[in-house]
N, C-alpha and C positions, 0 to 999 in steps of 0.2 A: 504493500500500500504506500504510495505518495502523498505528499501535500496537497497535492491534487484533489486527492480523493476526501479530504478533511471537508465538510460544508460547514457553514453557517446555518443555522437556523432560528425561529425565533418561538416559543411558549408564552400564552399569556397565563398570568398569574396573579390570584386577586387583583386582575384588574389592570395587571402592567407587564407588557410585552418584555419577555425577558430575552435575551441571546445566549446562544449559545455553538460550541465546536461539538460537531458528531464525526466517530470514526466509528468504522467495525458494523456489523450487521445487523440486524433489527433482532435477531434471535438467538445474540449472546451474550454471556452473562453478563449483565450492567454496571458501569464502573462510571462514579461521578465523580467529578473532579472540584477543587474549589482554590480559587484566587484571595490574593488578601489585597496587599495594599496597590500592587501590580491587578493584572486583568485576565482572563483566557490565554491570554498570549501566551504566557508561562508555559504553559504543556505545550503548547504546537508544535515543537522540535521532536515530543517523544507519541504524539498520537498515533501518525501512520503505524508505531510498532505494536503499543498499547492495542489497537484494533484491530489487530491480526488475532486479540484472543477476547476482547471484550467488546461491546455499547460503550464507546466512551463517551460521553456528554460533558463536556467542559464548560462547565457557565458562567456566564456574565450576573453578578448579584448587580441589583436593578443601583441607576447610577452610575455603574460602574462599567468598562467597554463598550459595547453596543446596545446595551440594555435600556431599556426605557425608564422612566422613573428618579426618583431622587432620594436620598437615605438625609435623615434629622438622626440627631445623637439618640433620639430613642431605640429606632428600628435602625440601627446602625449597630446596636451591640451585640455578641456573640448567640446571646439566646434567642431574640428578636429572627437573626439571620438565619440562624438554624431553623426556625419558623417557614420561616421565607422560602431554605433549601426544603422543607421537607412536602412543601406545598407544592414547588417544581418538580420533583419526586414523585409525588402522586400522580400530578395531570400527565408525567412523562411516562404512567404508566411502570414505575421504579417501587414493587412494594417492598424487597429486599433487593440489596445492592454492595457491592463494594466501595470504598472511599477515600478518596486521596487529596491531600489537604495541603495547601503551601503558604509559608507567611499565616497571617490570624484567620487567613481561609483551614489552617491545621488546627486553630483551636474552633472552631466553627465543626471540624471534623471531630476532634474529642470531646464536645457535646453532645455531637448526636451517638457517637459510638457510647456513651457513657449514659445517654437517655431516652435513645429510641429502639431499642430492640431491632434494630432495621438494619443495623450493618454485618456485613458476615466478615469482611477483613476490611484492613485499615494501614493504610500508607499517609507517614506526614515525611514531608521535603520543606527541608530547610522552614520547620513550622514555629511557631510561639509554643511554650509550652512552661508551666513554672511559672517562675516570676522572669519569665526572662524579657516580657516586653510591660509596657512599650518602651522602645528604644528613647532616648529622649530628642531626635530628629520628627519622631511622633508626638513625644507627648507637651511636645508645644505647642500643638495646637488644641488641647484645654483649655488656653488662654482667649476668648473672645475675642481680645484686641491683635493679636496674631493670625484669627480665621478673617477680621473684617480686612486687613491688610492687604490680604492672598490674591489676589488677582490673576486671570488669565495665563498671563505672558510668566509672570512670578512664578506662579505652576508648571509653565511647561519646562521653564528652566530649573527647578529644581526637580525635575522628576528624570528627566534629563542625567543631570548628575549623578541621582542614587542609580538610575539604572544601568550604569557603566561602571559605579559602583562595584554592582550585585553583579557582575559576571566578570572572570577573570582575564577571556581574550577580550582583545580589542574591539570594540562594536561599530560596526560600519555607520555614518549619518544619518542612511538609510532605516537601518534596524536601530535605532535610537528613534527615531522620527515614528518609526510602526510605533512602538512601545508608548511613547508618550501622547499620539495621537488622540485618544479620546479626553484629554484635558483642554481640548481646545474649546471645549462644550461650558460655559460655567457651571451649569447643574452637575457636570462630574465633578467638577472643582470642587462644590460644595460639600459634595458625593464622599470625596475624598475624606476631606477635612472635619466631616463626620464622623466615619472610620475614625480616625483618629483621635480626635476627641474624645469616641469610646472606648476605646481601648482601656482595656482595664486587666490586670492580672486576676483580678482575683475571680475571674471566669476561665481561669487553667486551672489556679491553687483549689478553688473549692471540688475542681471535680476531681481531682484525684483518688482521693474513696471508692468511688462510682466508677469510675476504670480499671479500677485493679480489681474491685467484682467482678465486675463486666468480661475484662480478659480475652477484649476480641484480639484476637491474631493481629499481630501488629508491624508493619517494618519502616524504620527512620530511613530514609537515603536523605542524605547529607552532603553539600558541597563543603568538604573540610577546612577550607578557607574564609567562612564566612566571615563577615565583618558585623552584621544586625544580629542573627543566632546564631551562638557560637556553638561549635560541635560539643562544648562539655554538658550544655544540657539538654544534647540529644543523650551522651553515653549517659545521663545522670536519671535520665527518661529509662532504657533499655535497664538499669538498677536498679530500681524501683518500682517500675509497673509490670505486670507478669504478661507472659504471653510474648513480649516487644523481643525486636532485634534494631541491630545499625550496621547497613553498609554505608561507608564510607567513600566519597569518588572525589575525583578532582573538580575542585571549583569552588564557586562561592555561592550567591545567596541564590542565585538563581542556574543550580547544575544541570539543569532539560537545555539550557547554551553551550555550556563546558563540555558537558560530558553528556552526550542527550542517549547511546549508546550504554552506559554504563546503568545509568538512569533506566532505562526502560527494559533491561537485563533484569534488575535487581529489582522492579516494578513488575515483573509478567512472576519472574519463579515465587515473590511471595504471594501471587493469586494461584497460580497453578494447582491444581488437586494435590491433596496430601496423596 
């Protein structure tokens, strides 16, 4: 399968046209995907291989990519959005699934693994977990008089930044420009700086209880380079919660760029049948 073969498509949901990336066939097992502070884009390096064995649906939470909609610090925070996925889940016809989580798109996944009886395995990349966010490049924007500042052009240049950041090879203009494209919208702006604003730990810390009951099958892939989460508390995750593993690959926050190859290796053998 190629890029080619990756579509767009769009779900409405309560109300608001969501988007999203499909690979793989309408009659294999279902693997959803989620974005954090980044968008769908993230996975598209590793879909074509993911859909050789699954339904992947990679979605846009509304605000965010190509989705319709606008997120407030209410429906913006981890429980709110696990709402949110679990409503696109249903209409997508997804009543169990797999789920793969990146950035606070991974604690949006350890919600629901930890509250919905719906997931049967569970992949976080380069996810939030602990207290390890928010980073304080996020948690600036708590600050009201830092979201009224934020403007347009402000956005797209610091998104810019981080996302050349978050990967370790060189990123063409081009694939910098894809990336930070949907900020050119104010309402992602806002979209954004929502997210952010929510961001909260203690929507990792408290569920921890609940995950280690829970004890869905679990695998960290990790760009061991990170700079936002750093590998020690993935390994601090694989010590503590049962069930979990870590493979490790080259790269940084965002390894479906680095290592897109290693990444969807170490993503197919933990869904695979025991």
């Amino acid at each position: 399968m190629s890029e080619q073969q990756v579509q767009r498509k769009k779900v409405q949901v309560n109300g608001t046209g969501l988007s999203y990336l499909e690979a793989g066939m309408a009659n294999s097992p279902p693997l959803l995907l989620l974005h954090g502070t980044f968008w769908s884009r993230v996975w598209l390096p590793v879909l074509p291989a993911l859909g050789a064995r699954s339904r992947c649906i990679a979605l846009d939470l509304p605000g965010f990519g190509a989705s319709e909609g606008e997120l407030d610090i209410h429906s913006a925070t981890v429980p709110e959005l696990a709402k949110t996925v679990l409503a696109a889940a249903d209409t997508l016809g997804m009543d169990r699934f797999d789920l793969a989580g990146h950035d606070i798109g991974g604690g949006i996944a350890q919600h629901l693994a930890a509250t919905s009886a719906r997931v049967d395995r569970l992949v976080l990349m380069n996810s939030v977990t602990f207290d390890s966010w928010p980073v304080p490049a996020v948690e600036r924007f708590r600050d009201p008089a830092v979201r009224a500042a934020m403007g347009v052009e402000e956005m797209l240049a610091a998104r810019a930044e981080t996302t050349r950041k978050a990967v370790a090879r060189p990123l063409s203009e081009a694939e910098v420009g894809d990336y930070v494209s949907p900020w050119k919208d104010p309402a992602r702006v806002r979209s954004w700086m929502a997210m952010a604003a929510a961001a909260d730990a203690r929507y990792t810390m408290d569920l921890v209880p609940a995950l280690s009951a829970a004890s869905v099958p679990t695998r960290l892939v990790w760009g061991r380079d990170d700079e936002f989460q750093k590998v020690s508390f993935a390994r601090r995750y694989t010590a503590e919660i049962p069930a979990s593993d870590l493979v490790e690959v080259p790269g940084k926050h965002i390894p479906t760029e680095d290592s897109p190859g290693e990444v969807a290796a170490a993503v197919l053998e933990h869904l695979a049948p025991a």
